[in-house]
C-alpha positions in Angstrom: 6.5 47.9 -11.8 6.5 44.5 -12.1 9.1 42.2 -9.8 12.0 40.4 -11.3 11.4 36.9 -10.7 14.9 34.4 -10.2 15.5 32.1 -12.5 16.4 28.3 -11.9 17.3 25.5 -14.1 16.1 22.5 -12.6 17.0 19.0 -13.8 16.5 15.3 -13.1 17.0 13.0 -15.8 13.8 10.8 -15.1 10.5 11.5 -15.6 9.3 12.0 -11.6 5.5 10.4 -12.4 7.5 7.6 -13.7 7.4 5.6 -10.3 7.5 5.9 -6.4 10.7 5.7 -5.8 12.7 8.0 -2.9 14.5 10.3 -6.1 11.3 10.9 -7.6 9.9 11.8 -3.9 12.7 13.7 -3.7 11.9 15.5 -7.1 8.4 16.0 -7.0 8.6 17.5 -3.6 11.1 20.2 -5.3 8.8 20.9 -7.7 5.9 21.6 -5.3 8.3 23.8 -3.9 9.1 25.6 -6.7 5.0 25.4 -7.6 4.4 27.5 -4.4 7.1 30.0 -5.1 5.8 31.3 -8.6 5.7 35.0 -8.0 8.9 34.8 -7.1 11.0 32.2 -9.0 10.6 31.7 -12.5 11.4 27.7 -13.1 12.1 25.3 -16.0 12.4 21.7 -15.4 14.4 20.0 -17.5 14.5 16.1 -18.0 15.6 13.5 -20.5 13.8 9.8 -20.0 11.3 7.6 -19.0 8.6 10.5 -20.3 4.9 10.4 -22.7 2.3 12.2 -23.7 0.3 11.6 -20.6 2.9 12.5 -18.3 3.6 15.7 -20.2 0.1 16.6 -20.1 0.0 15.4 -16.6 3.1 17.1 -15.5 1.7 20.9 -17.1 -1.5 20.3 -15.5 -0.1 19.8 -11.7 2.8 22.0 -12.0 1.1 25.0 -13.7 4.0 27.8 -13.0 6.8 25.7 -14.4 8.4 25.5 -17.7 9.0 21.7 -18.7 11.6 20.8 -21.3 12.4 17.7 -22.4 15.7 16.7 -23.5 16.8 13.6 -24.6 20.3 12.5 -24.1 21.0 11.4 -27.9 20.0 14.2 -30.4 17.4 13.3 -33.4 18.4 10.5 -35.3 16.4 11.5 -38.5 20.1 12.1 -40.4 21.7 9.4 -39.4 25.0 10.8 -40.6 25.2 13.6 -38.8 24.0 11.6 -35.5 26.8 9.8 -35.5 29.7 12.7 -36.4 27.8 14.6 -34.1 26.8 12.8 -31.2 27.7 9.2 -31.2 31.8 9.5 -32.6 32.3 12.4 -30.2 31.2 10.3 -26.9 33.1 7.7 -28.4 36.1 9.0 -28.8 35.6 10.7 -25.1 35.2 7.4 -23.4 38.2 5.6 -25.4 40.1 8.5 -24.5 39.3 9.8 -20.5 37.5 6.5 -19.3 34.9 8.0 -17.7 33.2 6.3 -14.3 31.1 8.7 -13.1 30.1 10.9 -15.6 27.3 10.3 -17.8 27.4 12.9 -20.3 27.8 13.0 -23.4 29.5 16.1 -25.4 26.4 16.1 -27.6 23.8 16.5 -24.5 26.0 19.1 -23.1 26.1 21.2 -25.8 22.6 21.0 -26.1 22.4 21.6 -22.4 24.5 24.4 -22.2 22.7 26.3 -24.9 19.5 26.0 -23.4 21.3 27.7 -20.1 22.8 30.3 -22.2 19.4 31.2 -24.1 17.4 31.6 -20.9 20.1 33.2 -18.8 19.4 31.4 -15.4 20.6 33.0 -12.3 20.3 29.3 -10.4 21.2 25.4 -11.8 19.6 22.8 -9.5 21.5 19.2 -11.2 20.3 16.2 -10.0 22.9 13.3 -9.3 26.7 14.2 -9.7 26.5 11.5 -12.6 25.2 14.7 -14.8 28.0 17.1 -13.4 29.9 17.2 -16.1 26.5 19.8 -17.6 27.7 22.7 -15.6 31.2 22.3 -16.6 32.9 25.8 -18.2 29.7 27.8 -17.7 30.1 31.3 -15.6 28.0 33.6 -14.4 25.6 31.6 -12.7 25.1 29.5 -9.2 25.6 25.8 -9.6 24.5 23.6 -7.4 24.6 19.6 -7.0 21.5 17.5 -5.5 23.6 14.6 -4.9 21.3 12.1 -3.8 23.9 9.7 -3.0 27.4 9.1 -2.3 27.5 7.4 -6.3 31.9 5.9 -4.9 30.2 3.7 -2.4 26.8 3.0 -4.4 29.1 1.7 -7.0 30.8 -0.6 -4.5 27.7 -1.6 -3.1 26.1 -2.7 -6.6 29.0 -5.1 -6.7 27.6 -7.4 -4.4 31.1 -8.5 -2.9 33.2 -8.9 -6.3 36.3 -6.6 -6.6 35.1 -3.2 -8.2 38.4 -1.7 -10.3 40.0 1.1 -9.5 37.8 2.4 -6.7 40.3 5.4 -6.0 39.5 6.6 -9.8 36.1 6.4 -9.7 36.1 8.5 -5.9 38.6 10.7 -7.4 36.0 11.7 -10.6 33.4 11.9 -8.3 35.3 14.6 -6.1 36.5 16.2 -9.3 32.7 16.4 -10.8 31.3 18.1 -7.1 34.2 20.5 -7.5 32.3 21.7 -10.7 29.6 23.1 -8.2 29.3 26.1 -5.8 27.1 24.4 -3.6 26.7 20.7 -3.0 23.8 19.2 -1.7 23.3 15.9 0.7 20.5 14.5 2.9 22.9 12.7 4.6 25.0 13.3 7.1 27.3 10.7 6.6 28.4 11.9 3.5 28.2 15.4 4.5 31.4 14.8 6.5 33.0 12.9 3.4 32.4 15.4 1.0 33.1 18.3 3.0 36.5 16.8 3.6 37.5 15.9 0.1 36.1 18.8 -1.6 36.7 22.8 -1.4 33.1 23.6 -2.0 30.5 24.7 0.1 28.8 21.5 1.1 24.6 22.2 2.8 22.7 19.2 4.5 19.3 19.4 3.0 17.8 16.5 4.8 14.6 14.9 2.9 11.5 16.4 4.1 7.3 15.9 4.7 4.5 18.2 5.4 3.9 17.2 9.0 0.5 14.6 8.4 -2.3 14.1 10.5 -1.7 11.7 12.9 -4.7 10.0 14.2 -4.3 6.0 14.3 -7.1 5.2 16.2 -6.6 1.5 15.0 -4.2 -0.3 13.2 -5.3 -3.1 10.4 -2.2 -3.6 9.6 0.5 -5.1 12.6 3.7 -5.1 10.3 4.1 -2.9 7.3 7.2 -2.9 4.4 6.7 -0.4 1.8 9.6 -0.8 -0.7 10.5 -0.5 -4.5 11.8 -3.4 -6.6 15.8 -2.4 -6.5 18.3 -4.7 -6.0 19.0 -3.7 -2.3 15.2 -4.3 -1.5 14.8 -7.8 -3.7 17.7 -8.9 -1.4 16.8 -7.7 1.9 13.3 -9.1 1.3 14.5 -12.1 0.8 16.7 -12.4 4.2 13.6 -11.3 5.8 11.3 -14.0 4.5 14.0 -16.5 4.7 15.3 -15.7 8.1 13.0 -13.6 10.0 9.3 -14.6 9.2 10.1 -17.9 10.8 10.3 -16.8 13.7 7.1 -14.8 14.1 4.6 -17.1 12.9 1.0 -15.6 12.9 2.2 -12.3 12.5 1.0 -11.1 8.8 3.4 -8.9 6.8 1.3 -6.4 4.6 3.8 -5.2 1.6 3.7 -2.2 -0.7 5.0 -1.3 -4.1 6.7 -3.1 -6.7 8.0 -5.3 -4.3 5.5 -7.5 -4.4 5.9 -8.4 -8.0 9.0 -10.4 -6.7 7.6 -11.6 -3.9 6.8 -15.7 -3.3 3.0 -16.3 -1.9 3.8 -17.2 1.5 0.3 -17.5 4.0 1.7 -14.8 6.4 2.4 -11.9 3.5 -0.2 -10.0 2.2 0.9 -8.0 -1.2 -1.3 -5.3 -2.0 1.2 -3.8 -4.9 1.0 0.0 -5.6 -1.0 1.7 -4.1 -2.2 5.7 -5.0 -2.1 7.1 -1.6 0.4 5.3 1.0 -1.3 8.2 3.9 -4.5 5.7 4.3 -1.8 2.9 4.8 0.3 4.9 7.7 -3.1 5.7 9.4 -3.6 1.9 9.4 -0.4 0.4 10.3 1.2 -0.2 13.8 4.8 -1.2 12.9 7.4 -0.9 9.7 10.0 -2.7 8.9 13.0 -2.0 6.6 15.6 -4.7 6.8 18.1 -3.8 4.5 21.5 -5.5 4.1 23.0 -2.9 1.1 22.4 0.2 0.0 23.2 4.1 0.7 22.0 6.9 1.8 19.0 7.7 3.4 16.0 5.3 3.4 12.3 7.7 2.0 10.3 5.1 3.9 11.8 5.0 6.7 11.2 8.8 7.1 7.6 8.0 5.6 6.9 6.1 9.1 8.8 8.0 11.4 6.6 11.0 10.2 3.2 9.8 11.6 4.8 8.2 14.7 5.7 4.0 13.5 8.2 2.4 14.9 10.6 1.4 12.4 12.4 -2.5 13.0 15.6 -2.1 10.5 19.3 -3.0 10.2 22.1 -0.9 10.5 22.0 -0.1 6.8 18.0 1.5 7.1 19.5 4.1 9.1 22.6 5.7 7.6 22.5 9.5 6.8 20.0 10.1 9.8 20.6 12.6 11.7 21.1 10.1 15.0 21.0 6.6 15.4 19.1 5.8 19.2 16.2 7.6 20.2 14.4 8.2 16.7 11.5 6.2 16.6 14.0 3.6 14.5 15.0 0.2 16.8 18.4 -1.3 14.4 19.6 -4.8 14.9 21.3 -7.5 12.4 20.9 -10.6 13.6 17.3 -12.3 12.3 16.6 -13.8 16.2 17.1 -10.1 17.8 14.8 -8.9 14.4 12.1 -11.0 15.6 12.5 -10.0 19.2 12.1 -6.7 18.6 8.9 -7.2 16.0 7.3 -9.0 19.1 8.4 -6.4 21.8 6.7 -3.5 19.9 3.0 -5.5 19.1 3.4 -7.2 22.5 4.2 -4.4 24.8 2.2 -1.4 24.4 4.4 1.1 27.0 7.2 -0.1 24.8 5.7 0.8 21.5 4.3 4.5 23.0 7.6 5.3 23.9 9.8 4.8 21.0 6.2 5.9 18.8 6.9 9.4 20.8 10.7 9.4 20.2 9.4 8.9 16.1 7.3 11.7 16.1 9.9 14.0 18.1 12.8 13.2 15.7 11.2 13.7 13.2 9.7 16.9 13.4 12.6 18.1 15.0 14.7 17.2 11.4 12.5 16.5 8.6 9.5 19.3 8.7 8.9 20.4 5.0 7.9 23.6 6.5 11.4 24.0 7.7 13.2 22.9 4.4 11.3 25.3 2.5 12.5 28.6 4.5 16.3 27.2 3.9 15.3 26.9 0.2 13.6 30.1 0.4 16.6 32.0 1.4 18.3 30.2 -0.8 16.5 31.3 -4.3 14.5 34.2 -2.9 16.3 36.0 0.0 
């Protein structure tokens, strides 16, 4: 007799081959998950932007086990009459009427949502960002769970680089009332763990962000100082501190960058931009030191994980190490002024006892945290056990 598999809904509105950034590393590691677990989970992803042909055909082709649906969040405009009575006047009317902050849903996408839920009869929902909780809203009979991401109250206040932000208290007060949709929410940070544990009267999980343990031989290191970082706001203006303040003061020291970055990046004689790159391992192996010197921004920093994992020191500010799971002793050295910054750059490529020791403290944190070996049991008895 042939097993009953489980059946789970999982969605993120991008398209996860669409760039490098830490939600899509967040998503496609999810999907590999669910990609190893096919005899026991039967999976559809579902998503709504950012997709084409080649990603399709490139999504089907890695993730062989797993249903993809594509969903767009307007419906077909081919009668443009009944697009707008339909879609368009509803949302409308909805924002004239509830003012929404968070929620990005429109009653046309969850309709369409919803019906896709019903016709399939999942026993899990996995929703990505609690921008899209308003999807799970009146449906029964199924286990709802939040991937938040990131704490969207603060993000909000962040993206406002110092001008007043309106009504704060509503927007948090949406954002509690869209996690309450949920039976489970889910954070990698354990910051916001403690918020939303104390605001909400759902069961809140730390799923920290995790990585297959990788080989760590750096036998040498072509690169002294590493920065590996998309081109969001947060990073644009951190990288510009760095350069500003920082680089000064460590003249002859190259900076090798990564990513999109780089496409806002001024030539300057000590930064190297080598733009995106297919396989950041052969970087790691190569570099000594990272640096992530951010000023803004929430939540858990990918790269900063990334170099803990094969055993870089990591010279940040406060900000690149929220939601870890401690602050001293991790491999991560956090300072804010740009003359302690420097210092510390110089200590680590200067002093090699120094740089073995907090390159051990890395390694230790993070395979005492971030394994992927160890997320995977918790999600495995989770949707199998």
């Amino acid at each position: 007799m042939t097993k009953k598999r489980t059946k789970v809904l999982y969605y993120m509105a991008e398209n996860p081959f669409w760039s490098k950034a830490g939600n899509l590393t967040r998503c496609l590691q999810m999907l590999q998950y669910f990609q190893s677990r096919s005899a026991d989970l039967d999976v559809s992803f579902v998503s709504s932007i950012n997709w084409n042909k080649d990603d399709e055909e490139r999504f089907r082709e890695t993730f062989t086990s797993i249903n993809l649906l594509i969903e767009p969040f307007k419906s077909s405009k081919s009668n443009r009459i009944k697009y707008f009575l339909t879609d368009k006047l509803p949302w409308m009317l909805k924002r004239l009427f509830t003012n929404p902050r968070v929620n990005r849903v429109s009653p046309s996408f969850k309709s369409r949502f919803q019906k896709i839920v019903k016709d399939h009869g999942f026993d899990h929902l996995v929703i990505s960002y609690v921008e899209f909780g308003e999807l799970v809203v009146g449906l029964e009979n199924v286990n709802k769970i939040v991937d938040t991401h990131d704490f969207f109250t603060l993000q909000k206040i962040q993206k406002s680089e110092g001008k007043k932000v309106n009504n704060v208290q509503h927007i948090f007060a949406e954002e509690m009332e869209l996690l309450k949709s949920f039976d489970e929410i889910w954070t990698y940070s354990i910051e916001e763990q403690y918020i939303f544990n104390q605001f909400t009267e759902q069961y809140v999980d730390l799923i920290p962000l995790s990585f297959p343990k990788p080989i760590r031989n750096r036998d040498h290191s072509d690169y002294d100082l590493v920065y590996v970082a998309s081109d969001n706001p947060h990073n644009l203006k951190s990288i510009s501190w760095f350069i500003q303040e920082v680089l000064p003061k460590i003249k002859g020291t190259k900076v090798h960058v990564f990513g999109k970055i780089c496409r806002a990046i001024p030539d300057c004689e000590q930064i190297v931009k080598h733009g995106l790159v297919d396989d950041l391992d052969a970087v790691y192996k190569r570099s000594k030191v990272a640096i992530c010197p951010m000023l803004t921004g929430t939540g858990i920093k990918v790269k900063v994980l990334e170099a803990l994992s094969y055993g870089i020191p990591v010279v940040t500010t406060r900000r690149g190490v929220d939601g870890l799971m401690n602050k001293i002793n991790n491999g991560c050295i956090w300072v804010d002024s740009p003359e302690d910054f420097a210092a510390e750059i110089r200590a680590l490529l200067q002093d090699k006892t120094h740089y073995d020791k907090v390159s051990i403290e890395a390694t230790q944190f993070f395979d005492s945290f971030y394994l992927q070996e160890n997320e995977w049991k918790m999600f495995d008895r989770k949707f199998i056990n």
